[in-house]
N, C-alpha and C positions, 0 to 999 in steps of 0.2 A: 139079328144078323148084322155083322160089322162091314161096311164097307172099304174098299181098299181104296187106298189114297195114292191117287192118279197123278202128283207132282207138284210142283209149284211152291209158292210160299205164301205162309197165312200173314195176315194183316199186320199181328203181334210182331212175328219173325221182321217180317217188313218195317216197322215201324221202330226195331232194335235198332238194326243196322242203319238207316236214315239217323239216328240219336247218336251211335258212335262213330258214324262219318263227320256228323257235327261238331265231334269234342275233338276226334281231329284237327278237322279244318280249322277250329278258333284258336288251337294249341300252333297250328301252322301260321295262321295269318300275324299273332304276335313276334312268331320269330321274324317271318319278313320283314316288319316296321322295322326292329330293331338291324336286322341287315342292311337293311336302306342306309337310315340315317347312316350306319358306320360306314357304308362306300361313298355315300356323300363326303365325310372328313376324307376319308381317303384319296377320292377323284381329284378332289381341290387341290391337297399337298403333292397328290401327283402332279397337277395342271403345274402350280405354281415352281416346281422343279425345273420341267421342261420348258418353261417361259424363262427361268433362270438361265435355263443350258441354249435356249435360243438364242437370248442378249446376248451371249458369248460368243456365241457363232458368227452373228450379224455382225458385235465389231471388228471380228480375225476377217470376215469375206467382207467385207467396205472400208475399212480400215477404218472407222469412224468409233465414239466413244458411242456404247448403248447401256440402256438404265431401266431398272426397272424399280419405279416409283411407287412409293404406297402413301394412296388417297383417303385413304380413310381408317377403321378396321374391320374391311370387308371389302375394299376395293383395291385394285394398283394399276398401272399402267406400264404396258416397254414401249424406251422410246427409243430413235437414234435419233445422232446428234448432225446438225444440221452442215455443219464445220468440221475442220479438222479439231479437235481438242486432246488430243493427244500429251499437252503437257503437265507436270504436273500439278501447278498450279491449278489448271482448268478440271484437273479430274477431281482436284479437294474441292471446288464450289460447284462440280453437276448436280447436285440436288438440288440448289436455286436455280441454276441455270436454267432460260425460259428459252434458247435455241435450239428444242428438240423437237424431232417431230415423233406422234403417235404412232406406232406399227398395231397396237392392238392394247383395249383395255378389257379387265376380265370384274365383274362383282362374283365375290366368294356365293357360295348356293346358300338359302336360308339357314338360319340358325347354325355357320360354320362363323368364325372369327380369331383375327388376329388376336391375341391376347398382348404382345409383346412390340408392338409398332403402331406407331403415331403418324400423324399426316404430316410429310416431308421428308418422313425417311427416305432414304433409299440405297441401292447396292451399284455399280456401275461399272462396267468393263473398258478398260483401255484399250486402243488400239492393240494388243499384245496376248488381249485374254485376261490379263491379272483383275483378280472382283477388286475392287474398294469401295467400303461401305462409310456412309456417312456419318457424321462428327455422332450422331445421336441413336443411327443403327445398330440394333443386336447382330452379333456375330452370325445368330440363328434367327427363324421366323418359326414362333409355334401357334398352330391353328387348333382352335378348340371348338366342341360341340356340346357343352355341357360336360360331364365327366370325362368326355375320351379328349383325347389331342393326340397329334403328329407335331413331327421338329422339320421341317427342311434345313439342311444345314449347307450351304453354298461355303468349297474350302477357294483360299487365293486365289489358285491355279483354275477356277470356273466348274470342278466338279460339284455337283451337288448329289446329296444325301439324304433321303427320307426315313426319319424314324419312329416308334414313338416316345 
């Protein structure tokens, strides 16, 4: 006499689906590493944009020159300038210049870096908005994380542009 089978799930059955929830999950948790890191290059070149499009702001509403410095290739700093500097003269030597004060310094997130700037660059807004970049500054900032990278490209006029 054969019994009727009253529901549920046998062990085997059970023990399937636990094994292909698992090949799931491990096929899932690699894509997320890899999304991470990539919004990490991403955050930064975004950050680094907006601290661009800020310095620009700062010195149209104080009228004062602002700069944004890079410290290392993984750090920078915006500053404003402590003076009127305004002329041209004084806008060709703000990356020496030691008259500014700090609004905010950012370090890039691990394993993100400048590839293309050195300590003492920098980029600087005149009273007016126009960028000028220093004697030894790229036009662009590219941030790399290993194979990916992003461009910020800050034009004259204080727009900037993220690409990759």
């Amino acid at each position: 006499m054969k019994r009727a089978r009253t529901g549920g799930f046998s062990l085997v059955e059970m023990l399937i689906v636990i094994a292909v929830l698992g090949i799931l999950l491990a096929i899932g948790a690699d894509r997320m590493v890899a999304l991470r890191t990539q919004l990490k290059l991403d955050r930064a070149a975004q950050t680094l944009a907006q601290d661009l499009q800020a310095c620009r702001n700062q010195s149209l509403a104080k009228s004062r020159v602002c700069r944004v410095a890079f410290l290392g290739n993984d750090r920078f700093e915006v500053a404003l300038s402590n003076s009127d500097q305004g002329s041209p003269g004084a806008i060709a030597n703000v990356c020496t210049n030691t008259n500014f004060t700090p609004l905010r310094a950012r370090k890039l997130p691990a394993g993100v870096r400048f590839t293309n700037v050195q300590a003492g660059d920098c980029v600087a807004f005149s009273t007016r908005g126009f960028a000028h970049f220093g004697a030894s500054t790229p036009g662009q900032f590219v941030l790399r994380d290993g194979a990916r990278q992003r461009r910020v490209i800050p034009s004259m006029v204080g727009s900037v542009k993220v690409s990759r």
